[in-house]
C-alpha positions as CSV (number, residue, x, y, z in Angstrom):
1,X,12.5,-8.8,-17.1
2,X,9.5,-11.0,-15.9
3,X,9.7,-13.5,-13.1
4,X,9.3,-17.2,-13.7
5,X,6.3,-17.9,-11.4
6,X,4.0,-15.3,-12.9
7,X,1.6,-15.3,-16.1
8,X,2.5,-12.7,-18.4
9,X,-0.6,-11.6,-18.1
10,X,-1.1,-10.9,-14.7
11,X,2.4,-8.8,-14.7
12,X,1.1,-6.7,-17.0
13,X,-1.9,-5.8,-15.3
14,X,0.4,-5.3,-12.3
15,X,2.6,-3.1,-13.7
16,X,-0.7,-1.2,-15.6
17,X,-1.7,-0.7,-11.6
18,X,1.6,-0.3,-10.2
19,X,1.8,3.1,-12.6
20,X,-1.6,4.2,-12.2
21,X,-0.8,4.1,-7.9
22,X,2.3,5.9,-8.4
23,X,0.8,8.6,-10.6
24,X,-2.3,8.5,-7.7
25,X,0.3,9.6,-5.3
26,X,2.1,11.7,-6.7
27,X,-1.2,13.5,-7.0
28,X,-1.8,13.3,-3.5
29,X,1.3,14.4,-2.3
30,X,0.7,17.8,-3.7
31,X,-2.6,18.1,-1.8
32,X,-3.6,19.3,1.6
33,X,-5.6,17.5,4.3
34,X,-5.5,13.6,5.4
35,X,-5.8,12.3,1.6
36,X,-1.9,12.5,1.2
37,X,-1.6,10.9,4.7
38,X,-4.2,8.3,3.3
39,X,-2.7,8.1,0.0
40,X,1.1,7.4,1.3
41,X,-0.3,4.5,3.8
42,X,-1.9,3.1,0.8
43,X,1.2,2.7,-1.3
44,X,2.7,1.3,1.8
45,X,0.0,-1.1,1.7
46,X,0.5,-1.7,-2.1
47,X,3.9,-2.3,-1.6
48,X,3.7,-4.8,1.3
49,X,0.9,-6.6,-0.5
50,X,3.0,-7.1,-3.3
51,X,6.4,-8.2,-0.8
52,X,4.1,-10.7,0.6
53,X,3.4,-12.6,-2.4
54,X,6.7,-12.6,-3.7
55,X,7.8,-14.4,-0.1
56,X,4.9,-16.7,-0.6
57,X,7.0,-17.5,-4.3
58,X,10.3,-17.0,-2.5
59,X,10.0,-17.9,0.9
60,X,12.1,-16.4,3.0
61,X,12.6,-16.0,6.7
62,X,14.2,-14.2,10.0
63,X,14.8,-16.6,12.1
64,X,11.8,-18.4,12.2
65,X,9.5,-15.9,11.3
66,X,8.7,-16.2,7.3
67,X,8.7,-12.7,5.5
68,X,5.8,-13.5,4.1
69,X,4.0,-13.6,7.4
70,X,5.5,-10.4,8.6
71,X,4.3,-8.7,5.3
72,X,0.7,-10.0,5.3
73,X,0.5,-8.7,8.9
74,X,2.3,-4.9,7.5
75,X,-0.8,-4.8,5.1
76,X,-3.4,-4.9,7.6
77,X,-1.1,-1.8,10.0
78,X,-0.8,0.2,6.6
79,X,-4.3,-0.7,5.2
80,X,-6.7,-0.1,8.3
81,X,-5.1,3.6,8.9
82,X,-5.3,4.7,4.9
83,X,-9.3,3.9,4.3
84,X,-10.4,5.6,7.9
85,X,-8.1,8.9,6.6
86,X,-9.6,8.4,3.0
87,X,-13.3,8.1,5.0
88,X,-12.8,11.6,7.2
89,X,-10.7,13.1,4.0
90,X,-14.7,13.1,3.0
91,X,-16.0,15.5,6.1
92,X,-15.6,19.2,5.4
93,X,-14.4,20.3,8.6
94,X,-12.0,17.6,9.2
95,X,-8.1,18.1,8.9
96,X,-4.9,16.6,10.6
97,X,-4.7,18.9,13.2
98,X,-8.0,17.8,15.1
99,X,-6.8,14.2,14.7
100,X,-3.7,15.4,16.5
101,X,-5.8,17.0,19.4
């Protein structure tokens, strides 16, 4: 079941990436330090990346605030977090408890 508004192609690249972020992490989840944290804000990202183009197809709103808006401002509060984990999940004596400090 494809959507109307998007080349075949393209939606099967997504769903070629959409797989490959979910296998990614599920990976993740069974490691330890920040790159699970990372990885989870990640697929929040993904997922809100994704939301906001299909409001920008299928507008919608909450009052007068469109979705899509709200979305493409989640991306950035998911986004920003997830690469500065994935950065210190790359020191050696960094770990989730001296963030919480």
């Amino acid at each position: 079941i494809k959507p109307e508004k998007i080349d075949s192609g393209l939606f099967k690249i997504a769903i070629i990436y959409s797989v490959l972020l979910i296998t990614s992490l599920l990976i993740a989840l069974k490691s330890e330090g920040l790159i699970p944290y990372a990885l989870v804000l990640f697929f929040l990202c993904d997922i809100n990346v994704a939301l906001s183009h299909i409001f920008e197809a299928y507008p919608m709103s909450i009052g007068n605030i469109e979705l899509s808006f709200i979305t493409g401002f989640l991306v950035w509060i998911f986004y920003l977090p997830s690469q500065l984990l994935l950065t210190l999940s790359g020191f050696k004596n960094y770990s989730i408890a001296k963030i919480n400090q």
